[in-house]
N, CA, C and O atoms as a GROMACS GRO file, in nm:
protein
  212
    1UNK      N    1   9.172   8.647  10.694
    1UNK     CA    2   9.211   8.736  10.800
    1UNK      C    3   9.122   8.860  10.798
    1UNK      O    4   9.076   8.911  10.696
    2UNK      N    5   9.106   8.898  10.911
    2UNK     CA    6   9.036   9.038  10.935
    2UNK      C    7   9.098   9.191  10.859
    2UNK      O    8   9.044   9.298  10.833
    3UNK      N    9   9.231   9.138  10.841
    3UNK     CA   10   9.322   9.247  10.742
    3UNK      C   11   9.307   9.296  10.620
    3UNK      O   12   9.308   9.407  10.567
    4UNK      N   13   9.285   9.133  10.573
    4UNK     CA   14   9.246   9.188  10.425
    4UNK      C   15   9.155   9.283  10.319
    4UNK      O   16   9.183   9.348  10.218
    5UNK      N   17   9.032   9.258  10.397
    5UNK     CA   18   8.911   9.344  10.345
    5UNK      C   19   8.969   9.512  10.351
    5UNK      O   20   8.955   9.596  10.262
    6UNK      N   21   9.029   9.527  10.468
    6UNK     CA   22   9.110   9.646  10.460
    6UNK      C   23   9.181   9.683  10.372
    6UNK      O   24   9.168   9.791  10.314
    7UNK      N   25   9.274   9.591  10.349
    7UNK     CA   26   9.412   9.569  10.299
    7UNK      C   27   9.353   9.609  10.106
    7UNK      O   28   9.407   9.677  10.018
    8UNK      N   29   9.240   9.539  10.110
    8UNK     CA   30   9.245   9.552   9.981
    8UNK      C   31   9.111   9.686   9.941
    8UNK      O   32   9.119   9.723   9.824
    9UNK      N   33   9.041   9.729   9.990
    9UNK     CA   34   9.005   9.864  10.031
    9UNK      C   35   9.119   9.959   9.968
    9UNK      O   36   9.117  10.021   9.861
   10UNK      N   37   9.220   9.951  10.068
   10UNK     CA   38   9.317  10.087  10.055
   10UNK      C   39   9.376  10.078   9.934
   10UNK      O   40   9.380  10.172   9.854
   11UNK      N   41   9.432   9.950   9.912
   11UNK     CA   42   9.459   9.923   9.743
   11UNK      C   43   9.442   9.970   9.675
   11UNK      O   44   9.525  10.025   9.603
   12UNK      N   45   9.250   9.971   9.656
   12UNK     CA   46   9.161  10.035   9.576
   12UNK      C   47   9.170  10.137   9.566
   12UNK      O   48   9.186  10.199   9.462
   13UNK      N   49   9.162  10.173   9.663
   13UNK     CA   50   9.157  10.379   9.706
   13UNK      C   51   9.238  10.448   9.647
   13UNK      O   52   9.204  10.545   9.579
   14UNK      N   53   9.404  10.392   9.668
   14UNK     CA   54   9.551  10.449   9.658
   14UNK      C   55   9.538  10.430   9.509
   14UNK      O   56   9.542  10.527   9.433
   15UNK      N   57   9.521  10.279   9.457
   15UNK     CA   58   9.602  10.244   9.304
   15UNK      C   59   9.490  10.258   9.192
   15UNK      O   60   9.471  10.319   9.086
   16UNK      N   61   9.431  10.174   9.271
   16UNK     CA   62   9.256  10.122   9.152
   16UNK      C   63   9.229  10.051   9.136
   16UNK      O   64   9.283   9.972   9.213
   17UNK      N   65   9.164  10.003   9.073
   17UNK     CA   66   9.088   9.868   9.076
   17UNK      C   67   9.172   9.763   9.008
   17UNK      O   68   9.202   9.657   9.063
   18UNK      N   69   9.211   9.802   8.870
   18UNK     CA   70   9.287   9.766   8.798
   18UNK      C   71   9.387   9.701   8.874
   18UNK      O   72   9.396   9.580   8.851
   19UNK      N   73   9.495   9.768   8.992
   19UNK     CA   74   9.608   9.723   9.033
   19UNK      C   75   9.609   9.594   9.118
   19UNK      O   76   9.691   9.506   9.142
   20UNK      N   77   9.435   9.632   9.165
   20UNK     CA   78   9.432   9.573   9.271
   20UNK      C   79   9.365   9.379   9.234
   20UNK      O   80   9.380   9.281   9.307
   21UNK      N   81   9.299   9.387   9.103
   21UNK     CA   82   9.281   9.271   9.019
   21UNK      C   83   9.415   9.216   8.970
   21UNK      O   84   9.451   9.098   8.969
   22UNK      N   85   9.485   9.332   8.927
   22UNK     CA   86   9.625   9.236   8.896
   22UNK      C   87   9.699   9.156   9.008
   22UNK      O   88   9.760   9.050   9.018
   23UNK      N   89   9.672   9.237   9.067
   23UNK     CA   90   9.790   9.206   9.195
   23UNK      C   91   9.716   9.070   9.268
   23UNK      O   92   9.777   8.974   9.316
   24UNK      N   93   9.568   9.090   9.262
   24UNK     CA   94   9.538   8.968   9.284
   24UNK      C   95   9.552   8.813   9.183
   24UNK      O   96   9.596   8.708   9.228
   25UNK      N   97   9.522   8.826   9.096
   25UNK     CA   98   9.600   8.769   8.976
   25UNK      C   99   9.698   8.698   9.022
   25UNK      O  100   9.694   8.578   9.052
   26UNK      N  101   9.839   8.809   9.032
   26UNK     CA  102   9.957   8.744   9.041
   26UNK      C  103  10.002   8.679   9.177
   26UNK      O  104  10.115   8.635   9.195
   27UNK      N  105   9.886   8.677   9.283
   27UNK     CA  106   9.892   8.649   9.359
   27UNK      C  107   9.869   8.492   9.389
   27UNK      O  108   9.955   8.417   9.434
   28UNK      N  109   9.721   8.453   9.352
   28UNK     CA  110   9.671   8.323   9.295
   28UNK      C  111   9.765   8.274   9.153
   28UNK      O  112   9.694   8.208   9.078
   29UNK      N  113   9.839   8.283   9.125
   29UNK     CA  114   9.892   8.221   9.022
   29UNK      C  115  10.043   8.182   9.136
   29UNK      O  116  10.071   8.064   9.160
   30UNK      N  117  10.090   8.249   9.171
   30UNK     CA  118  10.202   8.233   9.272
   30UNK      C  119  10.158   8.086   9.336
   30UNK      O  120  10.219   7.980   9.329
   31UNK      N  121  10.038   8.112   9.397
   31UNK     CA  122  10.023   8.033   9.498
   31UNK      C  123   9.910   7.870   9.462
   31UNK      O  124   9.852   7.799   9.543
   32UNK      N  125   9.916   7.861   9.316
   32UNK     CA  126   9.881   7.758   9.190
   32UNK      C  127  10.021   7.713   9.219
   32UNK      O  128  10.041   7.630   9.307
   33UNK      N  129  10.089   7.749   9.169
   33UNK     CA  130  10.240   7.719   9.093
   33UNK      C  131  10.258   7.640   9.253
   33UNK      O  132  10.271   7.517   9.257
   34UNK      N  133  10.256   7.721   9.378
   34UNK     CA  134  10.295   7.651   9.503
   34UNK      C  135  10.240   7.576   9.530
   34UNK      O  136  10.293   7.524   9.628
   35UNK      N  137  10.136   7.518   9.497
   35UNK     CA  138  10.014   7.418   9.539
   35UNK      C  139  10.068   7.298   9.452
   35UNK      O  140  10.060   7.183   9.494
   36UNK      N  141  10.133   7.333   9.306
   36UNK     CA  142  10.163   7.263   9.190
   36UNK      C  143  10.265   7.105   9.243
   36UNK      O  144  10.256   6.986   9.214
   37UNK      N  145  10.367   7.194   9.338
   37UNK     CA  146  10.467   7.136   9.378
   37UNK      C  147  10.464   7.078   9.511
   37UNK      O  148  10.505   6.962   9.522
   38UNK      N  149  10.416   7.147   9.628
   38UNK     CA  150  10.375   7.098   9.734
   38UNK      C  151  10.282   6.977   9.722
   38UNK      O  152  10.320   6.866   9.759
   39UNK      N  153  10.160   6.999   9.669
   39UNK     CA  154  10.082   6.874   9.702
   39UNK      C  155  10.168   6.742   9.647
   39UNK      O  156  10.208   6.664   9.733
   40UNK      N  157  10.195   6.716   9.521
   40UNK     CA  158  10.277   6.596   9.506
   40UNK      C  159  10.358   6.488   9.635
   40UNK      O  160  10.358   6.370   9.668
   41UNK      N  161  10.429   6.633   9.681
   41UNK     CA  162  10.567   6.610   9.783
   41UNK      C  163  10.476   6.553   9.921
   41UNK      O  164  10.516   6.464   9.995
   42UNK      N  165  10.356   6.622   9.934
   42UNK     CA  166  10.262   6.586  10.075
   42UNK      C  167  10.211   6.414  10.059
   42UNK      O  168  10.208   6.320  10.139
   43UNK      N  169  10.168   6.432   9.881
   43UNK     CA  170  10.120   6.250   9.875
   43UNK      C  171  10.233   6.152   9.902
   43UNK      O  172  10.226   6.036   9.945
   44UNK      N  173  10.348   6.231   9.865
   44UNK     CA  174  10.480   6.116   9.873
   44UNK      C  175  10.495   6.076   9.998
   44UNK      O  176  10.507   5.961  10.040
   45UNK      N  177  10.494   6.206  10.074
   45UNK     CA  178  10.516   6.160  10.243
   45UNK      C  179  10.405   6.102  10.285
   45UNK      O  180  10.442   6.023  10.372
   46UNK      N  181  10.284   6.095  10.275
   46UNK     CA  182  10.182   6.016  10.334
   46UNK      C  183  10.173   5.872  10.266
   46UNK      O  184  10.113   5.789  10.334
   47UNK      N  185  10.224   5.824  10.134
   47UNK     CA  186  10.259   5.661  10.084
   47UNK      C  187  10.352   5.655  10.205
   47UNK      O  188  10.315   5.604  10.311
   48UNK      N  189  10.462   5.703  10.189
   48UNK     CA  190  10.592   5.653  10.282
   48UNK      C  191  10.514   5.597  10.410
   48UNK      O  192  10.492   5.477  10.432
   49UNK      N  193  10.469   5.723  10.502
   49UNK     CA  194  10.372   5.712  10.606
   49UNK      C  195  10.296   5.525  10.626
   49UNK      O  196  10.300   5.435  10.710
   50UNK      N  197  10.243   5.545  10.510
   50UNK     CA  198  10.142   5.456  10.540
   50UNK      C  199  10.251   5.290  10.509
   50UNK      O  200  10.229   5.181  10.561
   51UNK      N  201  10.354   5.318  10.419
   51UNK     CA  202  10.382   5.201  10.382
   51UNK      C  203  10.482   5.127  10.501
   51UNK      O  204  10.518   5.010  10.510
   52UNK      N  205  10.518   5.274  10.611
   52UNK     CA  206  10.612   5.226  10.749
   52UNK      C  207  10.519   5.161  10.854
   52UNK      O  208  10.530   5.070  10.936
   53UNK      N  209  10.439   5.235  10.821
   53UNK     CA  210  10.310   5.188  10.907
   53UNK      C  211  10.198   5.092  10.907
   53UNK      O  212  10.118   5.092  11.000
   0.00000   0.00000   0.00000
């Protein structure tokens, strides 16, 4: 998004660098963990998919 470069700019500015590495951090780890569980559930529905089909 066009937001972000902003978004994480002001971050910088306001907190520091520091906050703004963590926060990215905990951000990509969030969204690991969501990838962790989703993709499985996506292969399941595309066997089903293919095996109706």
């Amino acid at each position: 998004f066009i937001v972000t470069p902003y978004l994480g700019t002001l971050i910088a500015e306001k907190f520091g660098f520091n906050v703004l590495w963590v926060g990215t951090g905990i951000l990509a780890t969030i969204i690991a963990i969501a990838f962790y569980f989703i993709v499985p559930w996506l292969i399941k529905d595309k066997k089903e998919l293919e095996i109706e089909g």
